[in-house]
OpenMM code with the backbone's topology and positions (N, CA, C; nanometers):
from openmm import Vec3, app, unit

residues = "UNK UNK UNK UNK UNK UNK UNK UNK UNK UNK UNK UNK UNK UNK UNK UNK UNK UNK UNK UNK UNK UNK UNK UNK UNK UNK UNK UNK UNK UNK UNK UNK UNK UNK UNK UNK UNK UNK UNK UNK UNK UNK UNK UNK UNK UNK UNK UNK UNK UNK UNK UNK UNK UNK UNK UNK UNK UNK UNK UNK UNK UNK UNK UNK UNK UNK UNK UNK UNK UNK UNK UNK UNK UNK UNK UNK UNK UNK UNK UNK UNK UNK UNK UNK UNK UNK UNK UNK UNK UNK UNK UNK UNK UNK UNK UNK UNK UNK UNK UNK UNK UNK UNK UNK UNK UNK UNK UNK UNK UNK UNK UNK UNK UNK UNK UNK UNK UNK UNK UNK UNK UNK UNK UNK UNK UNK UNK UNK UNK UNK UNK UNK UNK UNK UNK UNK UNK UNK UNK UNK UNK UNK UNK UNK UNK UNK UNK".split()
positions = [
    Vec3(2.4639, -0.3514, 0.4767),
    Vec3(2.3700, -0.2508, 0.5211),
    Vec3(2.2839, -0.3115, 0.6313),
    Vec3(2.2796, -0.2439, 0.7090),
    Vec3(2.1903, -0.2643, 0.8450),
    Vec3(2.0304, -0.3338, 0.8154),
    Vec3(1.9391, -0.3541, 0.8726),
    Vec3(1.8239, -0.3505, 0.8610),
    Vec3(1.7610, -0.2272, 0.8557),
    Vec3(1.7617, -0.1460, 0.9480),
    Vec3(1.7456, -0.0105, 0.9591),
    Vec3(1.7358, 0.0570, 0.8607),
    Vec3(1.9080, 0.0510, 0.8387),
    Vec3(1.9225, 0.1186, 0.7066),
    Vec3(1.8676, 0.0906, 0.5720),
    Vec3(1.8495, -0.0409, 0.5977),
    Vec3(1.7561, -0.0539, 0.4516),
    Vec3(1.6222, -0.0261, 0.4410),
    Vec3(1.5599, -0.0406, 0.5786),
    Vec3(1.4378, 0.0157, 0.5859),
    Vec3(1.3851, 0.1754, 0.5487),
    Vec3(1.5115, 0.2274, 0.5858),
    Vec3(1.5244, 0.3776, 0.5641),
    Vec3(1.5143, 0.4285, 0.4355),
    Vec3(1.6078, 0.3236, 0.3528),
    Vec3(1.6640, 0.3632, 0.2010),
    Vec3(1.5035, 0.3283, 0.1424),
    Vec3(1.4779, 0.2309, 0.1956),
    Vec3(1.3111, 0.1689, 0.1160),
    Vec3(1.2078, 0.3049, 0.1335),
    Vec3(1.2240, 0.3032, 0.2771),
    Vec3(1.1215, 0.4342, 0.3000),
    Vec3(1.1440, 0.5528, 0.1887),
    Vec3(1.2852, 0.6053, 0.1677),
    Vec3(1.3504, 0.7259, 0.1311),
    Vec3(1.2674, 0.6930, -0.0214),
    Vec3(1.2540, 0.5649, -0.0840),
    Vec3(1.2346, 0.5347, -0.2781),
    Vec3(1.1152, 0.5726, -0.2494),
    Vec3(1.0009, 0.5186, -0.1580),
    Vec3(0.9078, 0.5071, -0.1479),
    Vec3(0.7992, 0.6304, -0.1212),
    Vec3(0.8716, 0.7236, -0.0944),
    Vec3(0.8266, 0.8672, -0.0581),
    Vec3(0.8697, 0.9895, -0.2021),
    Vec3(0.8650, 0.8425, -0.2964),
    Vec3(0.9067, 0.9472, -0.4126),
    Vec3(0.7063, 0.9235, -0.5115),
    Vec3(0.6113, 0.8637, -0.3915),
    Vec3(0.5104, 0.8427, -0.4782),
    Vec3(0.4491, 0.9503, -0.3948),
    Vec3(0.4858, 1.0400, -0.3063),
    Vec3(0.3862, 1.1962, -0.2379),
    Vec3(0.3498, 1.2479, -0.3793),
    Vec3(0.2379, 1.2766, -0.3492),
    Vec3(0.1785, 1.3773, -0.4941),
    Vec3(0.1104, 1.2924, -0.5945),
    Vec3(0.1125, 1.1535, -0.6023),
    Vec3(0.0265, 1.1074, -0.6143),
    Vec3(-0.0690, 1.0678, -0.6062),
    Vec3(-0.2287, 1.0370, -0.6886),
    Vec3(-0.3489, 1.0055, -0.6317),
    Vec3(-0.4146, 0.8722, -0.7435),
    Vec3(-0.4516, 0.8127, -0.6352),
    Vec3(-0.5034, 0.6708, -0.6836),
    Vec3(-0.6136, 0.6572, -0.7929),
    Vec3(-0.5374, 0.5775, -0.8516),
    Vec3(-0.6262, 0.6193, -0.9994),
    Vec3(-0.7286, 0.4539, -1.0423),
    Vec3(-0.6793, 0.3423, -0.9585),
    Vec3(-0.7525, 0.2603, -0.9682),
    Vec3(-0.6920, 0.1338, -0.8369),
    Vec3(-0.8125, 0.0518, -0.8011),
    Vec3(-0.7911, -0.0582, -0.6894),
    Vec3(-0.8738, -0.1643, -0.7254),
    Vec3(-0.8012, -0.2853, -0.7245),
    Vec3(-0.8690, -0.3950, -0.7632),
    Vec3(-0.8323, -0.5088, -0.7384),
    Vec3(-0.9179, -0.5701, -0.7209),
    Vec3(-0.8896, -0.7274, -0.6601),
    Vec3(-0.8596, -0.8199, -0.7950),
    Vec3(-0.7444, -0.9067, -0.7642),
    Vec3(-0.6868, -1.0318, -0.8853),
    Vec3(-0.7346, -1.1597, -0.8188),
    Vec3(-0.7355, -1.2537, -0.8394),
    Vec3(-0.7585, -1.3775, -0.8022),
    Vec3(-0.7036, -1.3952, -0.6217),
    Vec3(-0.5952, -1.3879, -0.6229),
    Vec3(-0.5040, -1.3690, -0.5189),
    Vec3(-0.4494, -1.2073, -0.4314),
    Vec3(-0.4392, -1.1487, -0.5612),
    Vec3(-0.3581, -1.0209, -0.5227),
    Vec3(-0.4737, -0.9228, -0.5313),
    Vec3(-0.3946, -0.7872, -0.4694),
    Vec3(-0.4683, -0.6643, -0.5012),
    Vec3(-0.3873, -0.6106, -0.5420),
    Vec3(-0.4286, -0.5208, -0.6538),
    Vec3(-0.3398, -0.4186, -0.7272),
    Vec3(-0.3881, -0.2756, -0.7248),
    Vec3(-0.3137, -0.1931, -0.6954),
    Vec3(-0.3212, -0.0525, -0.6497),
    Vec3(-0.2097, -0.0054, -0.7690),
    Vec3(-0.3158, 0.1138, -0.8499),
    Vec3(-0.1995, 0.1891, -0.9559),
    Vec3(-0.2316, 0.3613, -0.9035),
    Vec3(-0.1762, 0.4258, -0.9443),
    Vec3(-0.1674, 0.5437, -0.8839),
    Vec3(-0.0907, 0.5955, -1.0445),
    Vec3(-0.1712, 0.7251, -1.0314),
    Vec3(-0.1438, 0.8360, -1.1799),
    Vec3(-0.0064, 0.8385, -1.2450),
    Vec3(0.0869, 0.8551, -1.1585),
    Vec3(0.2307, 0.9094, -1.2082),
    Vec3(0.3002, 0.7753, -1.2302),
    Vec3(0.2082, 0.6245, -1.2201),
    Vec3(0.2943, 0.5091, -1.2855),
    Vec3(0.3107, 0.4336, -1.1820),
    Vec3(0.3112, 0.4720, -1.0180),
    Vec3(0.3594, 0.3751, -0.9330),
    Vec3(0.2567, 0.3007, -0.9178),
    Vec3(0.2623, 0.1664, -0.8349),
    Vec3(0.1870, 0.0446, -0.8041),
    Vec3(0.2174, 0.0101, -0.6542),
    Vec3(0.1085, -0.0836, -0.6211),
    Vec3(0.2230, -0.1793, -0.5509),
    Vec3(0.0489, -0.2351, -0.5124),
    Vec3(0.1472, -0.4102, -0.5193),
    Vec3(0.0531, -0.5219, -0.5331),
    Vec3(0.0677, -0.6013, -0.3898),
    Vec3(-0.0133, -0.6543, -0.3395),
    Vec3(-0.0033, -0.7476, -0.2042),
    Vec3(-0.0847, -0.8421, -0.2215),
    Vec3(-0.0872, -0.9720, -0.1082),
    Vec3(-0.1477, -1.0403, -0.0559),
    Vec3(-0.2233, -1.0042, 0.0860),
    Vec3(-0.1350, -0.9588, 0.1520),
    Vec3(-0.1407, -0.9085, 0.2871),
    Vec3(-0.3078, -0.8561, 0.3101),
    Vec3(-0.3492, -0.8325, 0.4156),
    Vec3(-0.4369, -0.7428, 0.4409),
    Vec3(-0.4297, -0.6004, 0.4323),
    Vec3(-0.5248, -0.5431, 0.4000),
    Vec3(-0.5298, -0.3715, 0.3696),
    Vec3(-0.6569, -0.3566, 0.4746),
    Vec3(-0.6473, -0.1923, 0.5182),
    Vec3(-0.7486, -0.1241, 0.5507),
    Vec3(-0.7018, 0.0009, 0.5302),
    Vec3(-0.8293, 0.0571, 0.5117),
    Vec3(-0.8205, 0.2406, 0.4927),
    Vec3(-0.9004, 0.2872, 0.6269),
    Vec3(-0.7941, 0.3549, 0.6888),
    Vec3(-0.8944, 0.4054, 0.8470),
    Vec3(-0.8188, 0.5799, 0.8390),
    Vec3(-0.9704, 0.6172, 0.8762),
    Vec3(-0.9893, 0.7660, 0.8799),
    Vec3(-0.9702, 0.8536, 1.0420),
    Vec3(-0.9760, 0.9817, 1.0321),
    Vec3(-0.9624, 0.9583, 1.1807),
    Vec3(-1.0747, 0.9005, 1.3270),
    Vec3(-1.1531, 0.8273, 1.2791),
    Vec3(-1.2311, 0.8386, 1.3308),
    Vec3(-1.3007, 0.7033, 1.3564),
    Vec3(-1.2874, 0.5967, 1.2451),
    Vec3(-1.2813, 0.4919, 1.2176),
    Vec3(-1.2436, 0.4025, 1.1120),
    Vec3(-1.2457, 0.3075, 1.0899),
    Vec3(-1.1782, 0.1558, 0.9798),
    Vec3(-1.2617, 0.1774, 0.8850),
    Vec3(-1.2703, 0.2391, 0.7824),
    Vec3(-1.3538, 0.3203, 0.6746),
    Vec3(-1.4113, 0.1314, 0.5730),
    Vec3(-1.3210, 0.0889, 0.5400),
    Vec3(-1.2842, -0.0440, 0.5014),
    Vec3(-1.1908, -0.1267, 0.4657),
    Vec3(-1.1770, -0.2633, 0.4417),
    Vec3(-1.0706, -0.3620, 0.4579),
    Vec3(-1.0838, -0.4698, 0.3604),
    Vec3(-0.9894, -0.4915, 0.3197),
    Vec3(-1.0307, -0.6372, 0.2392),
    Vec3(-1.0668, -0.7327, 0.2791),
    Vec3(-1.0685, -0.7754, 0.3808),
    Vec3(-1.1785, -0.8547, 0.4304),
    Vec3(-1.3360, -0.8331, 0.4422),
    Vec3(-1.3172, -0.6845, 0.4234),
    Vec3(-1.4985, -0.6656, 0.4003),
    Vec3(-1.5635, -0.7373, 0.2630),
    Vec3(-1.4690, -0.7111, 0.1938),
    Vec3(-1.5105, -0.7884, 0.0499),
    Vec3(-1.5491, -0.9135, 0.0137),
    Vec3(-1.6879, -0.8759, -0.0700),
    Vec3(-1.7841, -0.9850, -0.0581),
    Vec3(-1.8736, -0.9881, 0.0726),
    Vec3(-1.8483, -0.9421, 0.1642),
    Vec3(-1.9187, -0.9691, 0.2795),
    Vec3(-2.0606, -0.8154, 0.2637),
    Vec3(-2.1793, -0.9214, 0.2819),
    Vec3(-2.3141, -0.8187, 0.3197),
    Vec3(-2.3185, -0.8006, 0.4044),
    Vec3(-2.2845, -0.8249, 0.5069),
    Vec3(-2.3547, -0.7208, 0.6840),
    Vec3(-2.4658, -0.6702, 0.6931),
    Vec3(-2.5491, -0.7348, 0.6430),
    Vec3(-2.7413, -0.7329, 0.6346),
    Vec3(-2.7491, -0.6002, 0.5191),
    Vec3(-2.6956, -0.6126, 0.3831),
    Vec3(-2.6761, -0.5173, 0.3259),
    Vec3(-2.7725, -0.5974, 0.2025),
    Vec3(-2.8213, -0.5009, 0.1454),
    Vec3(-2.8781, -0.6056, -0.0230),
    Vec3(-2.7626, -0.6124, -0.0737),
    Vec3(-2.6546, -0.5863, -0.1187),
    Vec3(-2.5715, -0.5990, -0.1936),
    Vec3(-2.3908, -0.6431, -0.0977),
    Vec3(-2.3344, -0.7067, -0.1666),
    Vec3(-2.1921, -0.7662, -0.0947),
    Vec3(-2.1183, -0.6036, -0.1379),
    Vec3(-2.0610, -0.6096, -0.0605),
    Vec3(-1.9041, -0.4873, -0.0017),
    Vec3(-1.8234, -0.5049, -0.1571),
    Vec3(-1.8397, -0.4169, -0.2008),
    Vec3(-1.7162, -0.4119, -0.3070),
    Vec3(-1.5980, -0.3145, -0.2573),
    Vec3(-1.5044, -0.3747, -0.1951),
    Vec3(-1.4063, -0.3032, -0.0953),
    Vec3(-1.3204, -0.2475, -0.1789),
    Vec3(-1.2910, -0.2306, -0.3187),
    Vec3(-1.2076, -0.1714, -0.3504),
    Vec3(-1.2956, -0.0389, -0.4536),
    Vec3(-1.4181, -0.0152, -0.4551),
    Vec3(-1.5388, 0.0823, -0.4760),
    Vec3(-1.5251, 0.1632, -0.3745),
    Vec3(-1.5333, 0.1531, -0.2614),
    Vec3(-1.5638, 0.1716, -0.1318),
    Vec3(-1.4086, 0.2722, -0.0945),
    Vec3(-1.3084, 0.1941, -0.1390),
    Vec3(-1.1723, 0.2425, -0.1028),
    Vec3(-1.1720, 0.3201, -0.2349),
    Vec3(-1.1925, 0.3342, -0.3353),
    Vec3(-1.1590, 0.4553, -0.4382),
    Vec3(-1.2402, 0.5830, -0.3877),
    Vec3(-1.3798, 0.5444, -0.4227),
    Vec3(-1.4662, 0.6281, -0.3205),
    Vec3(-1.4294, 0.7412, -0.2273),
    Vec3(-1.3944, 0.6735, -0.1206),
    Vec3(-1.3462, 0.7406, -0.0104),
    Vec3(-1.1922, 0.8077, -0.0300),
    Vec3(-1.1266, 0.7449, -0.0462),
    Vec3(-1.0341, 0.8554, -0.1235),
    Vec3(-1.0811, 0.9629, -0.2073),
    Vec3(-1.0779, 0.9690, -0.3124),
    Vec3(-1.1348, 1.0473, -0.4148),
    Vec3(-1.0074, 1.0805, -0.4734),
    Vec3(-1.0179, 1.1988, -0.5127),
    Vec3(-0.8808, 1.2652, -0.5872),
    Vec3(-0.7504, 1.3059, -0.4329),
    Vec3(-0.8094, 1.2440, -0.3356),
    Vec3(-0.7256, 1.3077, -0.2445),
    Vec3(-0.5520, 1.2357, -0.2359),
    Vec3(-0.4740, 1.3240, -0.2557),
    Vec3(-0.2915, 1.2737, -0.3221),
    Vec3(-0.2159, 1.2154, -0.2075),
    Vec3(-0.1517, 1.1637, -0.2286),
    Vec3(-0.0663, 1.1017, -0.1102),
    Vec3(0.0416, 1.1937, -0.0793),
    Vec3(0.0051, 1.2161, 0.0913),
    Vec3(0.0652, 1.2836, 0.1939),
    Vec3(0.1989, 1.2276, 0.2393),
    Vec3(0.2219, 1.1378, 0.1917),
    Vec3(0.3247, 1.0827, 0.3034),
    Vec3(0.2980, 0.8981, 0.2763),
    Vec3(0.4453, 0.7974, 0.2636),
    Vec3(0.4758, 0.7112, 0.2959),
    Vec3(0.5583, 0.6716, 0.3929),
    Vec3(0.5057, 0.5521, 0.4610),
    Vec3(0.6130, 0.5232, 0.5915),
    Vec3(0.6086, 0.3464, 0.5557),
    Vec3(0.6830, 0.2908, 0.5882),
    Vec3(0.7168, 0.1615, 0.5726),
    Vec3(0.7889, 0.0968, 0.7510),
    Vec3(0.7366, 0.0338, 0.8148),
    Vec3(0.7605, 0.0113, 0.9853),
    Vec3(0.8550, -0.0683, 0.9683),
    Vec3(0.9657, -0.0394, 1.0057),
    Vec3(1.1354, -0.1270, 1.0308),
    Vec3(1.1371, -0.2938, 1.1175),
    Vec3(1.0583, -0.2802, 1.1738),
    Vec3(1.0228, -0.4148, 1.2192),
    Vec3(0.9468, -0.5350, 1.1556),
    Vec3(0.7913, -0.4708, 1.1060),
    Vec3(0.7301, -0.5911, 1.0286),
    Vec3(0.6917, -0.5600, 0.8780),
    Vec3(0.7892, -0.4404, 0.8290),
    Vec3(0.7516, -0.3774, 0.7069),
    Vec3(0.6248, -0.3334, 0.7031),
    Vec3(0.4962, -0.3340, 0.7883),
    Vec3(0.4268, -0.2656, 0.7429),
    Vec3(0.3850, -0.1403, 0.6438),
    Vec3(0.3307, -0.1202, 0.5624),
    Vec3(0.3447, 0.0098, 0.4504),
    Vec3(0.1678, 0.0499, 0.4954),
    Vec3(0.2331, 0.1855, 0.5654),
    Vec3(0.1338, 0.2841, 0.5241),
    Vec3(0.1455, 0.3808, 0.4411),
    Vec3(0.0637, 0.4278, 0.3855),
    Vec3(0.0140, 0.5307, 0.2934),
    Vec3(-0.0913, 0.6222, 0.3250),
    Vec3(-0.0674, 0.7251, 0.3575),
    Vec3(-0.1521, 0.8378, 0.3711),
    Vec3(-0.1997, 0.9201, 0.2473),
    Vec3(-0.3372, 0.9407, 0.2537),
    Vec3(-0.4129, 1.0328, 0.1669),
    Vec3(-0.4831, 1.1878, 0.2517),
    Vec3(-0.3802, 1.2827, 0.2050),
    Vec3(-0.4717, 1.4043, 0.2379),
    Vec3(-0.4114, 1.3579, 0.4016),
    Vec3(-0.4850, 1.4719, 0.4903),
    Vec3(-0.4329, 1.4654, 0.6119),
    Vec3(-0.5406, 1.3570, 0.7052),
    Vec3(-0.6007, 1.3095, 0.6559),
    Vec3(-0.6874, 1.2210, 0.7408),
    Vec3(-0.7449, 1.0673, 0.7078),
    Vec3(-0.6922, 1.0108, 0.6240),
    Vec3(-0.6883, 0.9281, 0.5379),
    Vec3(-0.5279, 0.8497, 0.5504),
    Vec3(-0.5142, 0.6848, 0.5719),
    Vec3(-0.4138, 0.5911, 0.5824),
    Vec3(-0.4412, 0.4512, 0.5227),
    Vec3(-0.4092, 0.4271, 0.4547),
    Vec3(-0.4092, 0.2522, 0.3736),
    Vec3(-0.3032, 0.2145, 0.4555),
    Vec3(-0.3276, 0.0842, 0.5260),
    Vec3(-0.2706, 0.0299, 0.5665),
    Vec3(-0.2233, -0.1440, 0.5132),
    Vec3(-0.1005, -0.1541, 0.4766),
    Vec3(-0.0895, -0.2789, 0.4479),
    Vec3(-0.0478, -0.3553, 0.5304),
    Vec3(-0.0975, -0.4785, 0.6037),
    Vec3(-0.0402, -0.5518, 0.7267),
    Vec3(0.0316, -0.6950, 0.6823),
    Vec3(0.1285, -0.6494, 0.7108),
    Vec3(0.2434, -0.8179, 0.6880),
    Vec3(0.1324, -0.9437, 0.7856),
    Vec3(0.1265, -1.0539, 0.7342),
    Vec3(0.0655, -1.1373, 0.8002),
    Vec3(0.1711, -1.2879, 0.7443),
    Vec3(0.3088, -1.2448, 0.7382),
    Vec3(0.3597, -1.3683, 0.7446),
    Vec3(0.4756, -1.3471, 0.7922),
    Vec3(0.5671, -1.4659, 0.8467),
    Vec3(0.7132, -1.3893, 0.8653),
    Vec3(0.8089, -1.4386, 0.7452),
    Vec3(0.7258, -1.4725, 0.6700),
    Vec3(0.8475, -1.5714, 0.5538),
    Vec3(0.7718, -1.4802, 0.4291),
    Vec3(0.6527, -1.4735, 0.3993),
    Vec3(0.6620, -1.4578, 0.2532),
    Vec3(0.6671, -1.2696, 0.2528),
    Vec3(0.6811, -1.2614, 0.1012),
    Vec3(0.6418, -1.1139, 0.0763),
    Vec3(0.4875, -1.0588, 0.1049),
    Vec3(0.4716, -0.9328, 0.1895),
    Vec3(0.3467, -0.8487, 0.2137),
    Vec3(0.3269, -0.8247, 0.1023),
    Vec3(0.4430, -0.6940, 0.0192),
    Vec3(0.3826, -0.6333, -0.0614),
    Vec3(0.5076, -0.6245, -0.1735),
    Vec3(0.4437, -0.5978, -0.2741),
    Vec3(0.5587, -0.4865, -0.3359),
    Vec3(0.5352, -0.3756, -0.4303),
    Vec3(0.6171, -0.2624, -0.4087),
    Vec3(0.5982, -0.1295, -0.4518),
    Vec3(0.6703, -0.1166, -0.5799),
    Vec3(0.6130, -0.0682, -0.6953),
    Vec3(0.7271, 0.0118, -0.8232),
    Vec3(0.6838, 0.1537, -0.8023),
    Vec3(0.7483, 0.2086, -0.8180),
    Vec3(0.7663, 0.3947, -0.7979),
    Vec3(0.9397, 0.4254, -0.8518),
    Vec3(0.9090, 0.5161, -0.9908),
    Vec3(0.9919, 0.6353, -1.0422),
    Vec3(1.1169, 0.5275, -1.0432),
    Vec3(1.1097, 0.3954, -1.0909),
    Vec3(1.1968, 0.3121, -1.1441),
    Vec3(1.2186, 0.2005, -1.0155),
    Vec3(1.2262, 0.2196, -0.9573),
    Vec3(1.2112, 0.1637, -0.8097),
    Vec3(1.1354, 0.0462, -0.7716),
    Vec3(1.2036, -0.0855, -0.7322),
    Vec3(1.1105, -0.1651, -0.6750),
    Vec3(1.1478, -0.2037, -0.5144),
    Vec3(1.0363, -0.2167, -0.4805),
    Vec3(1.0819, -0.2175, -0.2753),
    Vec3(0.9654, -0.3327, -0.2901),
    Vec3(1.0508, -0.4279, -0.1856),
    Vec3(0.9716, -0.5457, -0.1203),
    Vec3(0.9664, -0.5196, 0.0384),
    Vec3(0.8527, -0.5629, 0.0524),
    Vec3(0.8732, -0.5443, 0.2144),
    Vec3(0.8063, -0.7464, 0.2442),
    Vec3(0.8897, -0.7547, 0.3671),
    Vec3(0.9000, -0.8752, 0.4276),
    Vec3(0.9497, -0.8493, 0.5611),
    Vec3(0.8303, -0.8538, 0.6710),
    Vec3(0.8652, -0.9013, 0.7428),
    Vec3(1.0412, -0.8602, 0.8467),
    Vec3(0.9742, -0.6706, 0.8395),
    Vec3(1.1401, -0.6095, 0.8704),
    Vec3(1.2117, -0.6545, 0.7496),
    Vec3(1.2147, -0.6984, 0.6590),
    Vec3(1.3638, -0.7367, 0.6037),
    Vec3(1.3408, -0.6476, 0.4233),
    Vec3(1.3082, -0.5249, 0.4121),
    Vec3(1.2590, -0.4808, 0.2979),
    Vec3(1.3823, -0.4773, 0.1773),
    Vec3(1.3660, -0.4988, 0.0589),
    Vec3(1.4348, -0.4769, -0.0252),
    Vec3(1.4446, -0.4108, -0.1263),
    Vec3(1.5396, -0.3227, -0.1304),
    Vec3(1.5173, -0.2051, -0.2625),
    Vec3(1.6014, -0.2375, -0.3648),
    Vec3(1.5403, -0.2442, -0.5283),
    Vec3(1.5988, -0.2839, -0.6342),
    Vec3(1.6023, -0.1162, -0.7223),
    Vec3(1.7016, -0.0976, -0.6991),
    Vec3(1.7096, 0.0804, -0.7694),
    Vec3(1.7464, 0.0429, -0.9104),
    Vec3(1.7431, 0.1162, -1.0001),
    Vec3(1.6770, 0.0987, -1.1528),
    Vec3(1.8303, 0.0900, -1.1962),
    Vec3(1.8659, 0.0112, -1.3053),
    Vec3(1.9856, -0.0570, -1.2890),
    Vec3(2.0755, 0.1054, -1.4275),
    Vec3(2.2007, 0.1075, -1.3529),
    Vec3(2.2978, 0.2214, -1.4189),
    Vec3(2.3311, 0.1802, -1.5344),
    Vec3(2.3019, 0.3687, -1.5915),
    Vec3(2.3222, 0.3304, -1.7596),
    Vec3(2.4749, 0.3465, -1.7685),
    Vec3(2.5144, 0.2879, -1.8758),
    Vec3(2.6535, 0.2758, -1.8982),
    Vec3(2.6359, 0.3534, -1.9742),
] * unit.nanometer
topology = app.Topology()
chain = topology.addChain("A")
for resn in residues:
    res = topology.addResidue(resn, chain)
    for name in ("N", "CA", "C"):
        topology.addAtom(name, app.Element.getBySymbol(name[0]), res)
């Protein structure tokens, strides 16, 4: 299978989480974990931002950071927040550096940014489904056939 094509097939699993809405975001030691109502996930290292149409709403790099604030950025407060109950519009996954966006509602995008060319950005479970994205080279593990 092509690159392309696998990017495609990844995209195609990955657009089985539309209609979902984020039900919790949280920072792990290392990772962030994103769960969403109907069961899907998907965990990264990578950088995230949520940008609206208008501007970079917030990022994980805001986290922890005050910006002359009394209190430090709790970026994944901030990112539930601003979402709200609003469901996912649409997944796209970019054939070149795997990037995974995620759209909420029509004005609303989580963006996950690959920042390596070797390791894994992210990875997604959705409706049995696991997709890695790396760096263009994404991989889909489809839920193994019952005999």
């Amino acid at each position: 299978m092509t690159a392309e094509r696998a990017v495609d097939s990844a995209g195609n699993h990955a657009k089985k989480m539309i209609g979902e809405r984020l039900k919790s975001a949280q920072k792990l030691d290392y990772d962030w974990d994103f769960r969403f109502d109907a069961g899907s996930c998907v965990m990264f290292q990578s950088v995230w931002r949520l940008v609206s149409d208008t501007a970079i709403e917030v990022t994980s790099e805001d986290d922890g950071q005050k910006f002359g604030l009394k209190t430090p950025i709790d970026a994944a407060a901030q990112l539930r927040k601003t979402i709200g109950d609003k469901p996912i519009s649409d997944v796209r996954i970019d054939g070149v550096t795997s990037d995974l966006t995620i759209r909420f509602g029509q004005h609303l995008r989580l963006e996950v940014v690959s920042t390596s060319s070797g390791y894994e950005a992210w990875s997604l479970h959705a409706k049995e489904v696991q997709i890695i994205g790396r760096n263009g080279d994404t991989v889909v593990f489809p839920p193994a056939e019952s005999t």
